[in-house]
Jmol script that loads the backbone (N, CA, C; Angstrom):
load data "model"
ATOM      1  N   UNK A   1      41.757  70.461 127.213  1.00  0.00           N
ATOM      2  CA  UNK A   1      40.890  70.426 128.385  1.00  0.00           C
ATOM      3  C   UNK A   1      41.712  70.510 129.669  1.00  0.00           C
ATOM      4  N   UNK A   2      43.019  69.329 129.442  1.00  0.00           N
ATOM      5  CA  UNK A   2      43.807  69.466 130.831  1.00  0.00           C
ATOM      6  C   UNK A   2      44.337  70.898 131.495  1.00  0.00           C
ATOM      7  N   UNK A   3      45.074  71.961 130.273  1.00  0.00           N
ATOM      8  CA  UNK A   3      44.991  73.299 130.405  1.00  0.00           C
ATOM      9  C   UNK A   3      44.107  73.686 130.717  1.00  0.00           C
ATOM     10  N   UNK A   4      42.850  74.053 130.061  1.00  0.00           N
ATOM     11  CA  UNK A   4      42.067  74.726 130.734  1.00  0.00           C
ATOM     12  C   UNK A   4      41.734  74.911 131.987  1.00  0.00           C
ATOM     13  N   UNK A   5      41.928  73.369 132.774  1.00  0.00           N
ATOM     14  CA  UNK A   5      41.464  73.010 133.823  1.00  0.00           C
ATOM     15  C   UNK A   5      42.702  73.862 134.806  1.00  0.00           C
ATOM     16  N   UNK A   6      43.349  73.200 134.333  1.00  0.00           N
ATOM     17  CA  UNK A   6      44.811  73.732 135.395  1.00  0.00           C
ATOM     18  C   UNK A   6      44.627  75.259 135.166  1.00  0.00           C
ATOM     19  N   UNK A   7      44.587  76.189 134.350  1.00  0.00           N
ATOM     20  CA  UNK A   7      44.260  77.914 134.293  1.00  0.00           C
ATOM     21  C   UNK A   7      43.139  77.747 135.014  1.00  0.00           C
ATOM     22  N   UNK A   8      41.764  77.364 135.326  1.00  0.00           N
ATOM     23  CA  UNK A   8      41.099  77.654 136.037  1.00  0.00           C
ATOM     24  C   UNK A   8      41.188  77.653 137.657  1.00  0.00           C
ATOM     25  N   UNK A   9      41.965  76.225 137.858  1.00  0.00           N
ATOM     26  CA  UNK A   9      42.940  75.860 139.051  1.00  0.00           C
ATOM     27  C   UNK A   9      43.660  77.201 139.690  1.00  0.00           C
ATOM     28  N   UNK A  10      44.163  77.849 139.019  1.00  0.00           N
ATOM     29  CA  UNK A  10      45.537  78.486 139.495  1.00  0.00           C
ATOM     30  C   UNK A  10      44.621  80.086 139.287  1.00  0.00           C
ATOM     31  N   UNK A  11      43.485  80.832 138.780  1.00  0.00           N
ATOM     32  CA  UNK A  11      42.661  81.683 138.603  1.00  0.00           C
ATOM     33  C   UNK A  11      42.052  81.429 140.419  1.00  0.00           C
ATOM     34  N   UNK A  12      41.574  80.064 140.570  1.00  0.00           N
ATOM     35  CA  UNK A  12      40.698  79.544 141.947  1.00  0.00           C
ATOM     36  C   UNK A  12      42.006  79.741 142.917  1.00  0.00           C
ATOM     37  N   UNK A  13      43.321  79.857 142.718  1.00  0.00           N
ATOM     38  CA  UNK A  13      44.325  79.607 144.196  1.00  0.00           C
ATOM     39  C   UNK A  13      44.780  78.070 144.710  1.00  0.00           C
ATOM     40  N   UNK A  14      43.863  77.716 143.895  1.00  0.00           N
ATOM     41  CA  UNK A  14      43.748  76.048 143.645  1.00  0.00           C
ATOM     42  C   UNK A  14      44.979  75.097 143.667  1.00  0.00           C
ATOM     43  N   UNK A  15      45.693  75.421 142.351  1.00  0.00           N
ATOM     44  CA  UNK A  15      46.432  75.149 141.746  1.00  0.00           C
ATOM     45  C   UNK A  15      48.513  75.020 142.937  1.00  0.00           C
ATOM     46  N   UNK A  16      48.893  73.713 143.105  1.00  0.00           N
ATOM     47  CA  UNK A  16      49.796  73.768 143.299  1.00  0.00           C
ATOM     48  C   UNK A  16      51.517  74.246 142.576  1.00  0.00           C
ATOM     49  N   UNK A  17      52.626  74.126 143.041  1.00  0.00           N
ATOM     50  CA  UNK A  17      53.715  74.615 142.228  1.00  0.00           C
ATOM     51  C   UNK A  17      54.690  73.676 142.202  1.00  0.00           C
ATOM     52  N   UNK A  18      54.064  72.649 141.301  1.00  0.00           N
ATOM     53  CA  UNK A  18      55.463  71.796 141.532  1.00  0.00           C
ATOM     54  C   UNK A  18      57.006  71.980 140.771  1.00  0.00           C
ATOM     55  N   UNK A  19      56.928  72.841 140.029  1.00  0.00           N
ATOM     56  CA  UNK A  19      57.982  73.749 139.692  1.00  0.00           C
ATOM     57  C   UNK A  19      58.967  74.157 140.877  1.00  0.00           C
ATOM     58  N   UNK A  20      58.548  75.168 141.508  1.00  0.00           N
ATOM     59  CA  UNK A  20      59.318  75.522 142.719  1.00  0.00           C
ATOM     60  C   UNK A  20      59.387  74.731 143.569  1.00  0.00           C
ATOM     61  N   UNK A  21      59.115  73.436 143.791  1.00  0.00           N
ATOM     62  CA  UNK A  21      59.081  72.660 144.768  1.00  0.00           C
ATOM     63  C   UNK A  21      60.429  71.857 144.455  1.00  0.00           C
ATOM     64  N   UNK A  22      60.253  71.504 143.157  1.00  0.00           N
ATOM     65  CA  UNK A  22      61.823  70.829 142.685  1.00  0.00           C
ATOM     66  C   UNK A  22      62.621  71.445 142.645  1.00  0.00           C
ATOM     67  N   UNK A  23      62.777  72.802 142.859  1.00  0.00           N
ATOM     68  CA  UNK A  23      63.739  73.632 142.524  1.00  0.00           C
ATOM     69  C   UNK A  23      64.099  73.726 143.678  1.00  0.00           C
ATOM     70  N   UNK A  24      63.120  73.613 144.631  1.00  0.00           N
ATOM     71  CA  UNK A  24      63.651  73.514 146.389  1.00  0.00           C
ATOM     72  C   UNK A  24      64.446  72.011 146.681  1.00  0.00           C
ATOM     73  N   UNK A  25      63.888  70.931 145.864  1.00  0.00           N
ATOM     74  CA  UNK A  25      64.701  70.003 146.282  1.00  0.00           C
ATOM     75  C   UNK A  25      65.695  69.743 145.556  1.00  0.00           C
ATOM     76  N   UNK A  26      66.119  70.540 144.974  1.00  0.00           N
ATOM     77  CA  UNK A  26      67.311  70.296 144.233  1.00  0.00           C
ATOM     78  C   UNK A  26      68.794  71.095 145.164  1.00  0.00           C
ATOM     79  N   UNK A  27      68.207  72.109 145.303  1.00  0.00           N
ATOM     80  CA  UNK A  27      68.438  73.299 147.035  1.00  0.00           C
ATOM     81  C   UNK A  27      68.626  72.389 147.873  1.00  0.00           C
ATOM     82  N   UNK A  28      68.153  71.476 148.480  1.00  0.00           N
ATOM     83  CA  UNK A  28      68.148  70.665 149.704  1.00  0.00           C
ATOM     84  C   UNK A  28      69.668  69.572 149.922  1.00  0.00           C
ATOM     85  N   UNK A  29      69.873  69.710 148.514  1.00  0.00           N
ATOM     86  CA  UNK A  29      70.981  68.240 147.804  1.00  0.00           C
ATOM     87  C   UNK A  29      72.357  69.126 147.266  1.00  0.00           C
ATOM     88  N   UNK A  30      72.159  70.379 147.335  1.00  0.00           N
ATOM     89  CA  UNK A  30      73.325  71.176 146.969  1.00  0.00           C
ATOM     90  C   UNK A  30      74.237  71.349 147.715  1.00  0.00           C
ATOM     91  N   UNK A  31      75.456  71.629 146.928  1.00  0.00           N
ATOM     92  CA  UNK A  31      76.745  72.081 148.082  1.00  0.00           C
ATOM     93  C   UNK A  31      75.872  73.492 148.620  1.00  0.00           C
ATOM     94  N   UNK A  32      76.734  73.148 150.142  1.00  0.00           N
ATOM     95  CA  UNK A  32      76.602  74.135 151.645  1.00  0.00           C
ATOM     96  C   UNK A  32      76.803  75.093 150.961  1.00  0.00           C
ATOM     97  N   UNK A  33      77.826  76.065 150.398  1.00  0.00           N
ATOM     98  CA  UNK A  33      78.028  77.290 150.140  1.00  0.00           C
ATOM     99  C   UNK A  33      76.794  77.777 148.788  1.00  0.00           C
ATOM    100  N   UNK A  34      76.321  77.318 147.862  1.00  0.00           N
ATOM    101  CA  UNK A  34      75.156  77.441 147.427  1.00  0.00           C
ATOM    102  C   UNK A  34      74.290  77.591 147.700  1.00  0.00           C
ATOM    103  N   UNK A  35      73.829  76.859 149.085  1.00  0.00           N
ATOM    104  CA  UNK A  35      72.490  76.819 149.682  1.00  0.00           C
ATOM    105  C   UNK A  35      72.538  78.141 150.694  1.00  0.00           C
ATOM    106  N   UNK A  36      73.724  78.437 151.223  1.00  0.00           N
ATOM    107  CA  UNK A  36      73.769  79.778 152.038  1.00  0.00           C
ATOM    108  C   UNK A  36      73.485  80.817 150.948  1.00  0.00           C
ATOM    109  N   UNK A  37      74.306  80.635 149.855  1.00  0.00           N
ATOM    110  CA  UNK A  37      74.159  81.973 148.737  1.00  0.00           C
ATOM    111  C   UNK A  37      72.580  82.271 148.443  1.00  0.00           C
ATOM    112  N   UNK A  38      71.795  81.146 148.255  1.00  0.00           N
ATOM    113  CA  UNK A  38      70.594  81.339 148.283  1.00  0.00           C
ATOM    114  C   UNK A  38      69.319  81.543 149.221  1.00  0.00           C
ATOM    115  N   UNK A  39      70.150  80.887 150.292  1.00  0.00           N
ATOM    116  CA  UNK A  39      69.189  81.261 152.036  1.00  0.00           C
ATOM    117  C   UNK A  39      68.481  82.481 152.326  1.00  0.00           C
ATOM    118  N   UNK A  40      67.113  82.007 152.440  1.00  0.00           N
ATOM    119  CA  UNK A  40      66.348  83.482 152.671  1.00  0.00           C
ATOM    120  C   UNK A  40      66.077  83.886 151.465  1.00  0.00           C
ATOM    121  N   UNK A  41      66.071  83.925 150.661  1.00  0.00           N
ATOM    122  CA  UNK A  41      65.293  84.262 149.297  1.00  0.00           C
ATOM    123  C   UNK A  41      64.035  83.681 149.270  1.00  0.00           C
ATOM    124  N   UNK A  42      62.561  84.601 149.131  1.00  0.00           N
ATOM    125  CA  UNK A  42      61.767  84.579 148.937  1.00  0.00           C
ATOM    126  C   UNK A  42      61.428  84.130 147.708  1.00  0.00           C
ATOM    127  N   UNK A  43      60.833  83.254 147.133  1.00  0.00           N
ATOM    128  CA  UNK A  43      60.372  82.470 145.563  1.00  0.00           C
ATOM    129  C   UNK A  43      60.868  83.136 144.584  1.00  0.00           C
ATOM    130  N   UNK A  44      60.303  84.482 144.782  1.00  0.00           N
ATOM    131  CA  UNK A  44      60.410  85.461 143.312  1.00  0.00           C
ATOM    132  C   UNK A  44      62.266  85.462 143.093  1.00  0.00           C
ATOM    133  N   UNK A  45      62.951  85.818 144.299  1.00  0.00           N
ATOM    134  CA  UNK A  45      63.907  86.133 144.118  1.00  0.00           C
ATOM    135  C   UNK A  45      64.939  85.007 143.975  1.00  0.00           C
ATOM    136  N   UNK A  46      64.500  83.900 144.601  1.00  0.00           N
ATOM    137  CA  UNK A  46      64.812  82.544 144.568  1.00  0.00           C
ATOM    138  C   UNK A  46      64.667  82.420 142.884  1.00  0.00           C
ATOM    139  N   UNK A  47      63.785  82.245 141.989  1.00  0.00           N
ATOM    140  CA  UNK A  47      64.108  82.157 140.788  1.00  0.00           C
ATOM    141  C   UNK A  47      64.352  82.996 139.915  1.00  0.00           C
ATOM    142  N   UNK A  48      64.146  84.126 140.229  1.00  0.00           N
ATOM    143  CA  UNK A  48      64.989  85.042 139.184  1.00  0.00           C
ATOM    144  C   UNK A  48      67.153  85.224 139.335  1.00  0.00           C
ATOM    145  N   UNK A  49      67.333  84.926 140.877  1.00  0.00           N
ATOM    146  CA  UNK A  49      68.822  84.376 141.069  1.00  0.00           C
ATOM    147  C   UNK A  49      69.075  83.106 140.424  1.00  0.00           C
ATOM    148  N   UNK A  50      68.562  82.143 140.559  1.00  0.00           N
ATOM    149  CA  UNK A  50      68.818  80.733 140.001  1.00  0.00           C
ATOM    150  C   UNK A  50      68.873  80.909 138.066  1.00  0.00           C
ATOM    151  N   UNK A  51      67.918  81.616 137.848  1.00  0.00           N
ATOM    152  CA  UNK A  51      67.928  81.915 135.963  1.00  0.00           C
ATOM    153  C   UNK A  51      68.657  82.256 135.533  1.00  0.00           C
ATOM    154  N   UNK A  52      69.721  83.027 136.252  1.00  0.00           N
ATOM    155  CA  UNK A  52      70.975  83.638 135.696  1.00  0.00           C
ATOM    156  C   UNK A  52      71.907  83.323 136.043  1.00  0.00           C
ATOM    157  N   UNK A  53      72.028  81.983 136.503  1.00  0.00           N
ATOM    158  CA  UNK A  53      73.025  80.813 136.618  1.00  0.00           C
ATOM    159  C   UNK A  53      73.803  80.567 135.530  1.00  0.00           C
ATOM    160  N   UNK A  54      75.041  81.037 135.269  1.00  0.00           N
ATOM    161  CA  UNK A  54      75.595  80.321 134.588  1.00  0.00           C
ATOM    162  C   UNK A  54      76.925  79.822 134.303  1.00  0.00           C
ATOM    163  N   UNK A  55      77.952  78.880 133.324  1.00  0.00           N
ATOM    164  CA  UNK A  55      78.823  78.200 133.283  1.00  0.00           C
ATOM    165  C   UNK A  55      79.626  78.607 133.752  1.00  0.00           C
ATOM    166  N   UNK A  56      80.103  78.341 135.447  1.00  0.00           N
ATOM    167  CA  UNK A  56      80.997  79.669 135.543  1.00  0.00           C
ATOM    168  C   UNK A  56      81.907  78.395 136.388  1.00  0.00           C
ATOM    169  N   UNK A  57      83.620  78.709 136.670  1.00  0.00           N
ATOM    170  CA  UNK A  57      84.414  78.216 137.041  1.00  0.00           C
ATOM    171  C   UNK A  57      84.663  78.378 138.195  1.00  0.00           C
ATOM    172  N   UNK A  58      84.968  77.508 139.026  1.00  0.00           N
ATOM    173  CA  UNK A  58      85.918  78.070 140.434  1.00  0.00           C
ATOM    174  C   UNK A  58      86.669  79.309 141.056  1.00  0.00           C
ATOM    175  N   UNK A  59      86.957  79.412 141.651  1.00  0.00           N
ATOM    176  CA  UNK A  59      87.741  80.902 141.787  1.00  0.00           C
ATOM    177  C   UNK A  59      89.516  80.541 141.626  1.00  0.00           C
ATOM    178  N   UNK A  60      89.651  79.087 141.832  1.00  0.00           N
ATOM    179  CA  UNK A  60      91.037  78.757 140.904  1.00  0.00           C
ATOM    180  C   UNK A  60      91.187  78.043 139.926  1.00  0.00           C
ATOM    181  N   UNK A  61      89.771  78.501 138.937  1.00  0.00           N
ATOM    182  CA  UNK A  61      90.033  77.902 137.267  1.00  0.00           C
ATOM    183  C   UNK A  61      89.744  76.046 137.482  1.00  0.00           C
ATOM    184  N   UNK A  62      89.273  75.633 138.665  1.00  0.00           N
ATOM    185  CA  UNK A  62      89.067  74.627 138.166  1.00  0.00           C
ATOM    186  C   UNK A  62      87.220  74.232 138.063  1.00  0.00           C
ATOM    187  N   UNK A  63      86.649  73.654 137.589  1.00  0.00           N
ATOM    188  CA  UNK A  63      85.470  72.891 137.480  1.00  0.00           C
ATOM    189  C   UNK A  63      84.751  72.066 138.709  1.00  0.00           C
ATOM    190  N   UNK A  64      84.192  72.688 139.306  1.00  0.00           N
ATOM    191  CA  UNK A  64      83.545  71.961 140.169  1.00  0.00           C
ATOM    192  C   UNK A  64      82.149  70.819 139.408  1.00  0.00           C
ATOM    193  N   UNK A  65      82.321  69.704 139.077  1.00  0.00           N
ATOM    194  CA  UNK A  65      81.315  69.021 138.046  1.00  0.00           C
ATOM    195  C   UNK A  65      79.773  68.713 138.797  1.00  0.00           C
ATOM    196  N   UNK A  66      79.628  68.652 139.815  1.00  0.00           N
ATOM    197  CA  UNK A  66      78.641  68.550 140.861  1.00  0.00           C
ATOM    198  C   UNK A  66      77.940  69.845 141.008  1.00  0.00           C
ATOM    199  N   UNK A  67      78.782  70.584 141.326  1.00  0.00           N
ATOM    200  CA  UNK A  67      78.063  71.737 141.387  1.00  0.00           C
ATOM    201  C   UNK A  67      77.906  72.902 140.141  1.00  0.00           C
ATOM    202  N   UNK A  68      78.634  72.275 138.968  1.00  0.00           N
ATOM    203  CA  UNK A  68      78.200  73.294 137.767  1.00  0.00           C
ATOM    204  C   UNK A  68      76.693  72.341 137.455  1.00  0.00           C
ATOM    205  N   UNK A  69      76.405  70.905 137.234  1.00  0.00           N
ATOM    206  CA  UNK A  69      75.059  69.903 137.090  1.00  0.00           C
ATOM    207  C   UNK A  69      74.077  70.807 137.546  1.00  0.00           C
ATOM    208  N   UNK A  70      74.562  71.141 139.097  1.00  0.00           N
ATOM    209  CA  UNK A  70      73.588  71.520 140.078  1.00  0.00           C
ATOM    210  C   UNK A  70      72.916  72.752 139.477  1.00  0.00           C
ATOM    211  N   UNK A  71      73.869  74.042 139.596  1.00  0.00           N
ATOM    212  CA  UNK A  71      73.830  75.119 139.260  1.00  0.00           C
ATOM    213  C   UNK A  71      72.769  75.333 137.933  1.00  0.00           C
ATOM    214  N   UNK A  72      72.999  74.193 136.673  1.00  0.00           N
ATOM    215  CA  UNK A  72      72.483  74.077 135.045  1.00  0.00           C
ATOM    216  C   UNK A  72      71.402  73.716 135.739  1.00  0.00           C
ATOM    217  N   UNK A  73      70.793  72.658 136.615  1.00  0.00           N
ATOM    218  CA  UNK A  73      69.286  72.229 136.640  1.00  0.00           C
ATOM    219  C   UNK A  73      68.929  73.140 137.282  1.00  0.00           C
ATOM    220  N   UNK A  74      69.606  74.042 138.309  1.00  0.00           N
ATOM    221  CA  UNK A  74      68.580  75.260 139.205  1.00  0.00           C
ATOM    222  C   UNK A  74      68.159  76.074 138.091  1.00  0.00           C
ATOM    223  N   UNK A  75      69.582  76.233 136.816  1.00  0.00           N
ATOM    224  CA  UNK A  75      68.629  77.490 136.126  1.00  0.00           C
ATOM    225  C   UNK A  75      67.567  76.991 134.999  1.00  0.00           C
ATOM    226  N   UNK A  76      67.875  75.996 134.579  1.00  0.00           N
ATOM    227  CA  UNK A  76      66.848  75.442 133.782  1.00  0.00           C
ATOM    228  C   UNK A  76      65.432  75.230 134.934  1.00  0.00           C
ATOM    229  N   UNK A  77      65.103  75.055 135.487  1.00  0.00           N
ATOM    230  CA  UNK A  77      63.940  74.987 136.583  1.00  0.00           C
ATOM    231  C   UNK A  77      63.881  75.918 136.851  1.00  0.00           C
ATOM    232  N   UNK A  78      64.381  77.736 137.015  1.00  0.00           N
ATOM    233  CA  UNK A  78      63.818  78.332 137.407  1.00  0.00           C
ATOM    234  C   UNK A  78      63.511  79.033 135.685  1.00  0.00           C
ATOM    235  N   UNK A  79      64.027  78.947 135.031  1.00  0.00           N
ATOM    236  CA  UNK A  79      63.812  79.306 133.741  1.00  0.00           C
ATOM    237  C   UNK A  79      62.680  78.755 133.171  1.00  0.00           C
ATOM    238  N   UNK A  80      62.277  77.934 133.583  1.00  0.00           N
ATOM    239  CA  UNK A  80      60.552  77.072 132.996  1.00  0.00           C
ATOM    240  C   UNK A  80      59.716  77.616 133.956  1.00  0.00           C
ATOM    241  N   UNK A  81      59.970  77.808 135.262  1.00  0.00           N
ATOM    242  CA  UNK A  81      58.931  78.465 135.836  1.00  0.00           C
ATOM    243  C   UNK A  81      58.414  80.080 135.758  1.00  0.00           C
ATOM    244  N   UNK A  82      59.616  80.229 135.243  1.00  0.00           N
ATOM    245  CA  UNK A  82      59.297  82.261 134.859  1.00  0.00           C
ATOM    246  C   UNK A  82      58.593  81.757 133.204  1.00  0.00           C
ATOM    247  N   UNK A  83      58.750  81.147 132.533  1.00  0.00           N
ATOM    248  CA  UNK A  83      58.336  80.658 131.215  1.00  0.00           C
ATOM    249  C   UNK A  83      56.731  80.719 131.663  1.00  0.00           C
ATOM    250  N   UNK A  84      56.182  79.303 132.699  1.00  0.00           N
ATOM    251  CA  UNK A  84      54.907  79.225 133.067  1.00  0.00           C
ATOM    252  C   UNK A  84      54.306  80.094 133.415  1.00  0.00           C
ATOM    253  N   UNK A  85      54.992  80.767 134.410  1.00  0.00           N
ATOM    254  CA  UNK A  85      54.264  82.342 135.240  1.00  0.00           C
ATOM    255  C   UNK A  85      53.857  82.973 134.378  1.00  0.00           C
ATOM    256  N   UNK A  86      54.785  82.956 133.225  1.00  0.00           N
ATOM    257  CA  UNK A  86      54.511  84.288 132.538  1.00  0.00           C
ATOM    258  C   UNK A  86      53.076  83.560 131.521  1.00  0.00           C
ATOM    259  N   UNK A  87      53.324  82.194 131.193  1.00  0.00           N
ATOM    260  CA  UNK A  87      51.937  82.006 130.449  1.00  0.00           C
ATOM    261  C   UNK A  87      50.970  82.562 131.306  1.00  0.00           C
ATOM    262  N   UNK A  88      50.715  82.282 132.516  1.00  0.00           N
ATOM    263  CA  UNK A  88      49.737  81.870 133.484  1.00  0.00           C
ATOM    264  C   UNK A  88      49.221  83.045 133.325  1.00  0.00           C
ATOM    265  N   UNK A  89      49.986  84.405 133.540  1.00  0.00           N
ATOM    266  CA  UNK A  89      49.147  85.832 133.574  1.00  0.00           C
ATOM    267  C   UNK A  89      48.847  85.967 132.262  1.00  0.00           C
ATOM    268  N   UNK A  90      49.150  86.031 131.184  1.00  0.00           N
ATOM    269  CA  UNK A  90      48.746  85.953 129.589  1.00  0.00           C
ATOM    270  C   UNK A  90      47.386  85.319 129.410  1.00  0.00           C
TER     271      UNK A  90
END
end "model"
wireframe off; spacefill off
backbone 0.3
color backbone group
């Protein structure tokens, strides 16, 4: 029933995104040079950049641990929301 309701929600315009909203506040709490890399990206492009986030190293081999965390929850959050979208039109 709760589905249904929420597909009818989001059919009406109804329906909020709290998906992208965390994905913005996760953006808000990130290192500076991340948040520029992503500045100005419109939603769509905002999560299809964030999904293809991945384990990647410094530019002198070392581990930034804060910002690889960061990087794994942007793409896991934008990766559930292309997941939902895509139910939503189905």
């Amino acid at each position: 029933m709760d589905a249904q309701e929420a597909a009818r929600a989001v059919l009406r315009g109804r329906a909020c995104s709290r998906g992208k909203a965390q994905l913005k506040a996760v953006l808000v709490t990130a290192d500076p040079d991340l948040r520029e890399q992503l500045a100005g990206l419109k939603n769509p492009a905002l999560v299809r950049t964030c999904a293809q986030f991945d384990d990647r190293e410094d530019d002198d081999g070392v581990k930034d641990a804060v910002g690889q965390a960061t990087r794994i929850v942007l793409c896991l959050l934008a990766q559930r929301i292309d997941q939902l979208t895509g139910r939503i039109r189905e």
